[in-house]
C-alpha positions as CSV (number, residue, x, y, z in Angstrom):
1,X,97.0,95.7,84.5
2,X,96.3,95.9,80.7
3,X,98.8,98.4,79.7
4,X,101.8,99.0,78.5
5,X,103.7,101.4,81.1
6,X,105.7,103.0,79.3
7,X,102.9,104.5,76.8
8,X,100.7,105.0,80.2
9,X,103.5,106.9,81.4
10,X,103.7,109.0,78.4
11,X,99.7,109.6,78.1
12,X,99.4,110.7,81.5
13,X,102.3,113.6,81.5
14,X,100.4,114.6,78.0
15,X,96.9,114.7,79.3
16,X,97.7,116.6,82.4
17,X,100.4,118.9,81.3
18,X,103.0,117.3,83.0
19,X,105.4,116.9,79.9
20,X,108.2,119.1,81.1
21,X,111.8,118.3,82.0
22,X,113.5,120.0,85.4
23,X,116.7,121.0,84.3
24,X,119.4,121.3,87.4
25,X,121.7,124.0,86.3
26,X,124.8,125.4,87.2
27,X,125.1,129.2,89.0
28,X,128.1,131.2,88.6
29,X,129.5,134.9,89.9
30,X,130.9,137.1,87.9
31,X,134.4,138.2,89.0
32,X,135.4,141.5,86.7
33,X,133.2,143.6,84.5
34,X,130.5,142.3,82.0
35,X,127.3,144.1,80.1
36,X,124.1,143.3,79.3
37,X,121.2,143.9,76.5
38,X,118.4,145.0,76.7
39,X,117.0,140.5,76.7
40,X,119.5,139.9,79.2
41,X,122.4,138.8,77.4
42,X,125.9,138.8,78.9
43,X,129.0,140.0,77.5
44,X,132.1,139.7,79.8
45,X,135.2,142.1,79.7
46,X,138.8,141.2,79.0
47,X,139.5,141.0,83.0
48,X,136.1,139.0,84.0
49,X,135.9,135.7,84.6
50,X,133.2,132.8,86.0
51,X,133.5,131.7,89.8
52,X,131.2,128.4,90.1
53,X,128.7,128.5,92.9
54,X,128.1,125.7,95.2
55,X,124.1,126.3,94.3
56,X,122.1,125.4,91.6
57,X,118.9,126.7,89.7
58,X,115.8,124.1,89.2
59,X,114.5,125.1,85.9
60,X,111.4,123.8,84.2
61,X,112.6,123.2,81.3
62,X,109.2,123.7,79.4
63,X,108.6,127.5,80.4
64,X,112.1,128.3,81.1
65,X,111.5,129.7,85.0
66,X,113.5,128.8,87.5
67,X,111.4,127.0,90.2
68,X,113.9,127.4,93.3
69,X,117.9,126.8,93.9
70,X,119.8,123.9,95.5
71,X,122.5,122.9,96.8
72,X,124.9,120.0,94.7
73,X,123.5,117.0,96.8
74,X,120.0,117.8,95.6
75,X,118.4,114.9,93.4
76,X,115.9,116.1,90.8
77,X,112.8,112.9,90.4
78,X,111.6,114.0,86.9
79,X,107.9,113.9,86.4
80,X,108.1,111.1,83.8
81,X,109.9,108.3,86.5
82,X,107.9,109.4,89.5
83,X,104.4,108.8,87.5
84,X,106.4,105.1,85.7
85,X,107.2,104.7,89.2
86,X,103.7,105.0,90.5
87,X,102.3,103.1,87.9
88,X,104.8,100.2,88.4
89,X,104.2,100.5,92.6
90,X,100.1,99.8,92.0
91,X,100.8,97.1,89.8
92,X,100.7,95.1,93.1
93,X,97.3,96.3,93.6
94,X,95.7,94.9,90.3
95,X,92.4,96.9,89.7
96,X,92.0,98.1,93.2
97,X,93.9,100.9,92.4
98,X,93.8,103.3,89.5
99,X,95.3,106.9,88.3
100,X,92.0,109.7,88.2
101,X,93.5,112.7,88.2
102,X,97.4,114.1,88.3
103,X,99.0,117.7,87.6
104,X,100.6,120.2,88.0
105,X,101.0,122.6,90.7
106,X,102.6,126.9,90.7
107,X,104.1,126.3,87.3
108,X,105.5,122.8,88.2
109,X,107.1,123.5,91.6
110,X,104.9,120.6,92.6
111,X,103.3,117.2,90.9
112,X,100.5,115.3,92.2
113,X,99.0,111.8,91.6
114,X,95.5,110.5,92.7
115,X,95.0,107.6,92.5
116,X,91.2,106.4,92.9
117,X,90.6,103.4,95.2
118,X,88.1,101.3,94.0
119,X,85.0,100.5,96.2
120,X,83.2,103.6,97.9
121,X,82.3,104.6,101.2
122,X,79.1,105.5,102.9
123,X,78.7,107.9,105.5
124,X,75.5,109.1,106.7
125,X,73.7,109.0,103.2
126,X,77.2,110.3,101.2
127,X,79.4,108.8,99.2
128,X,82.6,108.8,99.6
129,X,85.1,108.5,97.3
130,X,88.7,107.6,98.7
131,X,92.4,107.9,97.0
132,X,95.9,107.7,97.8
133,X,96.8,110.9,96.7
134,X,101.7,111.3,95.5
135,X,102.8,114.9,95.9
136,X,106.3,115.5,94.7
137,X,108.3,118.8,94.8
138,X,110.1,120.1,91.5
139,X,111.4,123.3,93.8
140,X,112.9,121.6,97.3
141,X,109.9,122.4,99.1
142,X,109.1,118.5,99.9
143,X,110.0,115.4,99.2
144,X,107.7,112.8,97.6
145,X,105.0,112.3,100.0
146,X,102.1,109.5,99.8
147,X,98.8,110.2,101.8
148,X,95.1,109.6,101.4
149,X,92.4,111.8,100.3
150,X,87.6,112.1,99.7
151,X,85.4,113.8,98.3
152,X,82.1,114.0,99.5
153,X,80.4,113.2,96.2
154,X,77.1,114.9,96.9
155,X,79.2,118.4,97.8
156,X,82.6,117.6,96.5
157,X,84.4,118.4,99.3
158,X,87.8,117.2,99.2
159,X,89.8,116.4,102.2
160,X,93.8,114.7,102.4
161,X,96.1,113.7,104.8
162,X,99.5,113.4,105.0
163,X,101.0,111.3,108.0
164,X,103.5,112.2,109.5
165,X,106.4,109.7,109.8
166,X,108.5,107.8,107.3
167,X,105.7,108.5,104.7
168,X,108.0,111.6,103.1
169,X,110.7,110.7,101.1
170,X,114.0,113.6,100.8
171,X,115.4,114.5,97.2
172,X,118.7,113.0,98.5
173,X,120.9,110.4,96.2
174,X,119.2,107.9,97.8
175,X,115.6,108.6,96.7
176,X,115.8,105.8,93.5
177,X,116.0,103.2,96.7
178,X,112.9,104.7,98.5
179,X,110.8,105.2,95.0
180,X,111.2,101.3,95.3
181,X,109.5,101.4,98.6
182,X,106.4,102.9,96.7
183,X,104.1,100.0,97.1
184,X,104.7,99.4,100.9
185,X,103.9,102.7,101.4
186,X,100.7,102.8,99.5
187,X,99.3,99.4,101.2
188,X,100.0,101.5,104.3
189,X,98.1,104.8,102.7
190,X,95.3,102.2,101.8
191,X,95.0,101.1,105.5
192,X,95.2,104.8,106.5
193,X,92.4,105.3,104.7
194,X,89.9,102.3,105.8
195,X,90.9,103.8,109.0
196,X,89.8,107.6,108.6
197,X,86.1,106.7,107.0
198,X,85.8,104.1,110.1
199,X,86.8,108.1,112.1
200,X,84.1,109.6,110.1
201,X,81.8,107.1,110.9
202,X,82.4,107.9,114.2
203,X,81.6,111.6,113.3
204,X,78.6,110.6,112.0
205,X,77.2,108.5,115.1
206,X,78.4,111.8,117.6
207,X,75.8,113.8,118.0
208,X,76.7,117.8,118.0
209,X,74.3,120.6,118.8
210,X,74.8,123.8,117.2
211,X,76.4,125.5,120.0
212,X,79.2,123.0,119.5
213,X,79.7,125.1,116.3
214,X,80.8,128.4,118.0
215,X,83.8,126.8,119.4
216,X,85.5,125.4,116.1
217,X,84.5,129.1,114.3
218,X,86.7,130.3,116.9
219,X,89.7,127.9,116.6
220,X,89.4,128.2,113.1
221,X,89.1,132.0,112.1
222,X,89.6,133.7,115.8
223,X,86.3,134.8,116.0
224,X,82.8,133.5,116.5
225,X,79.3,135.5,117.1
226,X,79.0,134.5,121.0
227,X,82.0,137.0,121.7
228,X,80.8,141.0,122.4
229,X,79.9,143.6,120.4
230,X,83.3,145.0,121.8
231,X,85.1,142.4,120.9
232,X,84.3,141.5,117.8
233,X,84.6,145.1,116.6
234,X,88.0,145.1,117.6
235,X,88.5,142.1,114.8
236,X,89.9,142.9,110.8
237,X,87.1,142.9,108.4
238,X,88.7,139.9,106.8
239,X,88.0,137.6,109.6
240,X,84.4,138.7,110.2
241,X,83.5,137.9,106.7
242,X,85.4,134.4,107.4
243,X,83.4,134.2,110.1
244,X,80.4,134.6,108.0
245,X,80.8,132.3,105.7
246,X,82.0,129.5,107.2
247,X,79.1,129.5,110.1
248,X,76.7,129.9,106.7
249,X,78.9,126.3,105.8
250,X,78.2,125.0,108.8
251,X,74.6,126.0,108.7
252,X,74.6,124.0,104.8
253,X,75.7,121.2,105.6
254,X,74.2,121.1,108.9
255,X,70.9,121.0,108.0
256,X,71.7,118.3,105.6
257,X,73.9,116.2,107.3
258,X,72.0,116.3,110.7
259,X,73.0,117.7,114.1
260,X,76.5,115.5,114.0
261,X,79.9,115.9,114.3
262,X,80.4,115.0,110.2
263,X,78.1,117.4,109.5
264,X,79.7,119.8,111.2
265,X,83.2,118.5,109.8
266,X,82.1,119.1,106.4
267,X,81.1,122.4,106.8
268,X,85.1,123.0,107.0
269,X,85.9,121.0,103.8
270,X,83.0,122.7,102.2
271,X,84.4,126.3,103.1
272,X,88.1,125.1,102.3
273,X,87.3,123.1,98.7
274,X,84.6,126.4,97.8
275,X,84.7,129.6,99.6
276,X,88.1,130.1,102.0
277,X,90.3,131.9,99.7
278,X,93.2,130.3,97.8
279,X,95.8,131.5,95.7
280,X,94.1,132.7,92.3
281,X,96.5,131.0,89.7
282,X,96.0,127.8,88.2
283,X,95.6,125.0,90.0
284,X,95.6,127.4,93.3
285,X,92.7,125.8,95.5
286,X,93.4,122.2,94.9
287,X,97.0,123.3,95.6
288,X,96.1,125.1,99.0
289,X,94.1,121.8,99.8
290,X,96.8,119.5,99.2
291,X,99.9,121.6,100.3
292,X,99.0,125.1,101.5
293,X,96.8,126.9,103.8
294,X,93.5,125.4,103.5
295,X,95.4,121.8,103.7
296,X,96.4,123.4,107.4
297,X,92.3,124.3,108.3
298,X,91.7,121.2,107.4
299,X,93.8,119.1,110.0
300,X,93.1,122.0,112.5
301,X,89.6,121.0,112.1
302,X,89.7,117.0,112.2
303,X,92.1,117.4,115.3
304,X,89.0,119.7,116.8
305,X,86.3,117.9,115.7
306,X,87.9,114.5,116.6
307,X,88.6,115.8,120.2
308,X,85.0,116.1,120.8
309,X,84.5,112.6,119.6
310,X,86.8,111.0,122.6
């Protein structure tokens, strides 16, 4: 690799807002009588006095909100060493691996990393880029997790997978030892991946007919048009209009995919990267995709879809 890590390191937290500092601080109680302003400042009376809590606040230290609280044991990984420790892991790799995209995710309470794996995939006519994709948790709500990721480059419809197993490292003390284990985990993520497009493949050779679809609208959203009149008007409005737009997905991609089970896998990552609803902040659908709800369809859906490939 032609670059200097260090600067690297610094350009990517710059171009992609990543720049901030989680600051692990120190919660108290207030035993006795104190006041505060009107911005929130305390003044403590002659008979108060600070009792230490056994919890601390995760602050980002950029926009000053407190992301989540911990207990002491907790081990922050700052943004800047997880992304020098990336870069440092892929130098193994040479130029089959490269960073494409990183961020941040609901004001920092979660990084991720993608990084693009060079050579393409062809399924069916599509392109297929792959990645290893890092997400790491700023708030406790995971530890630093490698997987793999597409996008369908004709739709861009994204789909990642995290596997389950020794894949997920905790923000214990010991999480400097397992950022060393970076690169074994990514020549894992990279096998992972050659193994998921030769799965698609195997989507692609399965031929589905359109009845087929009625069963995955129903796993997916509850409801699918084969049930009753009486039935289906027993159902919230919110799922009927799910119901709608993903069997006009499946229709989509259908009809250019052929009468297959990726075509009618793609419908799903079509609805989940485009129309399923996602939390309307910043960064909310790639979010949902990666860590949230529509990450959840997703594997719902290969675990379907792949069922009727067997």
């Amino acid at each position: 690799m032609n670059f200097n890590i260090s600067e690297k390191t610094a350009e990517i937290l710059k171009d992609n807002d990543l720049d901030f500092e989680i600051l692990k601080m120190p919660t108290a109680i207030v035993k006795g009588s104190y006041q505060l302003d009107g911005d929130l400042n305390m003044t403590l009376g002659d008979d108060a006095k600070l009792v230490m809590s056994p919890y601390f606040n995760l602050v980002n230290g950029k926009s000053n909100e407190i992301l989540h609280t911990v207990k002491g044991g907790y081990r922050v990984s700052q943004n800047d060493e997880v992304v020098e420790k990336v870069l440092r892991g892929i130098e193994p790799f040479g130029d089959k691996l490269s960073v494409s995209k990183a961020g941040s995710l609901n004001g920092g309470r979660r990084v991720y990393i993608q990084l693009a794996i060079v050579g393409d995939a062809h399924i069916n006519g599509d392109t297929i880029k792959r990645y290893v994709t890092i997400i790491d948790s700023n708030d406790g709500s995971t530890g630093l997790s490698v997987g793999v990721g597409n996008m369908t480059m004709s739709c861009t419809n994204q789909f990642f997978q995290f596997y389950k197993g020794g894949q997920r490292f905790k923000h214990t003390a010991s999480i400097d030892e397992q950022i060393k284990k970076l690169p074994s985990m990514i020549e894992l993520s990279l096998g992972d991946s050659m193994k998921q497009i030769e799965l698609f493949k195997r989507f692609e050779s399965s031929k589905c007919s359109r009845d087929l679809a009625h069963g995955l609208v129903r796993e997916l959203v509850g409801v699918d048009r084969k049930m009753s009149q009486a039935e289906l008007g027993e159902a919230s409005t919110r799922k009927i209009n799910s119901m709608h737009e993903l069997y006009a997905q499946i229709e989509t991609e259908m009809n250019s995919k052929g009468n297959n089970l990726w075509g009618l896998f793609s419908s799903v990552t079509r609805w989940t990267t485009h129309h399923k609803s996602a939390p309307k902040k910043e960064n909310g659908r790639i979010d949902s995709i990666l860590n949230g709800t529509n990450y959840r369809t997703n594997q719902q859906a290969l675990a379907y879809v792949e069922a009727l490939c067997d």
